[in-house]
VOPAGU-2260 file (C-alpha; in pm, 1 decimal, decimal comma):
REM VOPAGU-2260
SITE   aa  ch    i         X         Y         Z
SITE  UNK   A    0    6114,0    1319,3    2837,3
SITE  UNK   A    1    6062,5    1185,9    3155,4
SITE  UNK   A    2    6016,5    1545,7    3310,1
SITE  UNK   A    3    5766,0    1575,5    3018,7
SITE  UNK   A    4    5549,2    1258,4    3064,2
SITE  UNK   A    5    5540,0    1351,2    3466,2
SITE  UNK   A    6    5402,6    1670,9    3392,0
SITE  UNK   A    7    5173,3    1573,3    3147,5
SITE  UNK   A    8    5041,7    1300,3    3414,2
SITE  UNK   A    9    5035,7    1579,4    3675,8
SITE  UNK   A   10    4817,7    1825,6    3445,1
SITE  UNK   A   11    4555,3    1532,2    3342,2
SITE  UNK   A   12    4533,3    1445,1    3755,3
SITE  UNK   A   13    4465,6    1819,4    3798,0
SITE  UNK   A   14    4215,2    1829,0    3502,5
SITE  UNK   A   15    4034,7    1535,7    3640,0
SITE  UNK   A   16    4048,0    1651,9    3956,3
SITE  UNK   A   17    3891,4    1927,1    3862,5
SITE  UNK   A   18    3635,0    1763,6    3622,9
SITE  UNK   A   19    3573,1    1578,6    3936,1
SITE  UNK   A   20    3492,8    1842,4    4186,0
SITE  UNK   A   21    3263,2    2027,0    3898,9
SITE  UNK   A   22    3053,5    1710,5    3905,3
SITE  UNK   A   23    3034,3    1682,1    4247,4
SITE  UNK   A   24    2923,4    2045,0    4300,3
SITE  UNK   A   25    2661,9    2015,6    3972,3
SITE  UNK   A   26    2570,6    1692,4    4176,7
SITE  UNK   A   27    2539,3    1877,4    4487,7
SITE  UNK   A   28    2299,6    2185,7    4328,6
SITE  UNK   A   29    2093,1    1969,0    4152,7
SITE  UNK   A   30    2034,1    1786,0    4525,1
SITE  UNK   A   31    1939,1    2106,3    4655,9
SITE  UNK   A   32    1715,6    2241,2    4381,1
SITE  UNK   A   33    1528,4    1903,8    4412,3
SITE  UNK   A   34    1464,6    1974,7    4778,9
SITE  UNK   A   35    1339,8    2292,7    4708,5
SITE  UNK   A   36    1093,2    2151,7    4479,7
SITE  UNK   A   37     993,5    1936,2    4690,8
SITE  UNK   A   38     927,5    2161,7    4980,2
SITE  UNK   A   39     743,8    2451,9    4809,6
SITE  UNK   A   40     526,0    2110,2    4649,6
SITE  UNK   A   41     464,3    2034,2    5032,1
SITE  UNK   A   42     418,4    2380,3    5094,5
SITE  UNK   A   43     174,8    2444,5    4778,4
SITE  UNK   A   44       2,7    2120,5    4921,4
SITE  UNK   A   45     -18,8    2233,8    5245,0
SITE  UNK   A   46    -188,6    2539,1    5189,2
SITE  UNK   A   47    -439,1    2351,1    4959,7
SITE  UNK   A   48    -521,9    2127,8    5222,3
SITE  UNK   A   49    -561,5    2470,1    5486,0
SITE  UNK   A   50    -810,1    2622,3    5165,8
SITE  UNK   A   51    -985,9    2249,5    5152,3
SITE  UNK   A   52   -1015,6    2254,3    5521,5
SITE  UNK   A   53   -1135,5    2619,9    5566,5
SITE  UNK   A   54   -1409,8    2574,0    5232,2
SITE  UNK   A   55   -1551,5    2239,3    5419,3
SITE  UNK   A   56   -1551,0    2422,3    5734,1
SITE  UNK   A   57   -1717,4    2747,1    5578,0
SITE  UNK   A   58   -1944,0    2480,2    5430,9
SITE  UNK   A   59   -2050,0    2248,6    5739,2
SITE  UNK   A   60   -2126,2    2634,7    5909,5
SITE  UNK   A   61   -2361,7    2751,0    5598,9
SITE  UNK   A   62   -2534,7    2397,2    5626,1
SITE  UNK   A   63   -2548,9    2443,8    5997,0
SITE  UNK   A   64   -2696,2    2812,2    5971,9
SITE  UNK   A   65   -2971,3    2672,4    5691,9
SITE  UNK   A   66   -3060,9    2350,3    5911,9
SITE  UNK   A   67   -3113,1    2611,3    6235,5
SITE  UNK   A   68   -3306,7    2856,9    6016,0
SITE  UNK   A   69   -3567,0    2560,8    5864,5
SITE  UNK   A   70   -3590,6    2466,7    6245,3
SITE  UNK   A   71   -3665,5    2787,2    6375,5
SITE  UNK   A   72   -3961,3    2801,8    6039,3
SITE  UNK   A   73   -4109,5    2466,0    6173,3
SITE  UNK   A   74   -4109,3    2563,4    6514,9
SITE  UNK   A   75   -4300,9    2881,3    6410,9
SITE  UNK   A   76   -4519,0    2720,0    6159,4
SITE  UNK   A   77   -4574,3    2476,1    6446,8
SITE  UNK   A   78   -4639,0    2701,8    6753,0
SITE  UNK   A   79   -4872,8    2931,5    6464,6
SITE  UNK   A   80   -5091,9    2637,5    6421,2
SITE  UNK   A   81   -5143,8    2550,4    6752,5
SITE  UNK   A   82   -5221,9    2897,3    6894,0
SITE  UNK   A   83   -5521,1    2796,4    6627,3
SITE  UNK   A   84   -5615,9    2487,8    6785,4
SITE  UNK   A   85   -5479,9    2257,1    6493,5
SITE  UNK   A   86   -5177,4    1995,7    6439,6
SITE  UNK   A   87   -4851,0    2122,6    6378,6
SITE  UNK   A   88   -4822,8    2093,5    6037,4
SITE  UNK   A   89   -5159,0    2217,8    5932,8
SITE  UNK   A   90   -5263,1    2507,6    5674,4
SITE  UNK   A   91   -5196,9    2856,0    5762,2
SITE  UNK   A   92   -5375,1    3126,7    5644,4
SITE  UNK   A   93   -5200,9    3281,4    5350,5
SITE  UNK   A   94   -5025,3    3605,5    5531,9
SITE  UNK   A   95   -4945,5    3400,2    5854,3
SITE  UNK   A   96   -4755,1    3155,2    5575,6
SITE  UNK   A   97   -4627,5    3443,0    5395,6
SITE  UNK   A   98   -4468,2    3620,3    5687,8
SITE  UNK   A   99   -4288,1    3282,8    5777,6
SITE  UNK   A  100   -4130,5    3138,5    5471,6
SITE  UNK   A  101   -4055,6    3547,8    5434,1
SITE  UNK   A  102   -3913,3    3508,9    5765,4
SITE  UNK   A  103   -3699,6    3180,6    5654,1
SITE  UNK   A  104   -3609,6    3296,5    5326,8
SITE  UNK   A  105   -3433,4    3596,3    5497,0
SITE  UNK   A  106   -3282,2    3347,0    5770,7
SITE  UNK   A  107   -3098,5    3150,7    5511,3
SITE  UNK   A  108   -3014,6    3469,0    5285,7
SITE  UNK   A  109   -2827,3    3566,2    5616,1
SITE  UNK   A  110   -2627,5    3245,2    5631,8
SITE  UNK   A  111   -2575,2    3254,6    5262,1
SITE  UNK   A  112   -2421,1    3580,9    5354,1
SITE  UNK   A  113   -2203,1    3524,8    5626,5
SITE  UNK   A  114   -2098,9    3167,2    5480,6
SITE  UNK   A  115   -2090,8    3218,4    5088,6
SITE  UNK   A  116   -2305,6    2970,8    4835,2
């Protein structure tokens, strides 16, 4: 009997003991599937950030390009009317007009181009 109770002792020691080591490795897996979550997160956030950063730079470059291109118009419009003897912003004649907002209106097109909408 006492053979019997010893044994019976020994098997439930094993049995936890294995119990025991099951949890710890289920314990131990979950842990590392968490950190795998958590790094393709940083990594999916990461590479947002890169696309945020590249769309405001893309951006800051098209508003760049359109600012230069409506400077370049004034400065035309500008040196146009004083070749006539007028103020810088004064009335062109229709076709001078014409060919510079023509002129500006392909400028921009260009940025809008190379830089998206």
């Amino acid at each position: 009997m006492k053979k019997l109770n010893e044994k019976i002792i020994i098997a439930v020691i094993i049995g936890l003991a294995i119990v025991g080591f099951a949890l710890v490795d289920q314990q131990t897996k979950l842990k590392v599937l968490q950190e795998q979550e958590r790094m393709e997160t940083r990594e999916r956030e990461k590479e947002q950030l890169r696309q945020d950063e590249d769309e405001f730079t893309r951006n800051q470059k098209l508003l760049t390009c359109k600012l230069v291109a409506d400077e370049k118009r004034h400065g035309w419009w500008a040196k146009e009317c004083k070749s006539q003897g007028s103020k810088e912003d004064c009335r062109l004649p229709e076709y001078n007009a014409d060919r510079i907002d023509a002129s500006n209106k392909n400028d921009i097109d260009n940025c809008i181009k190379l830089y998206g909408q």
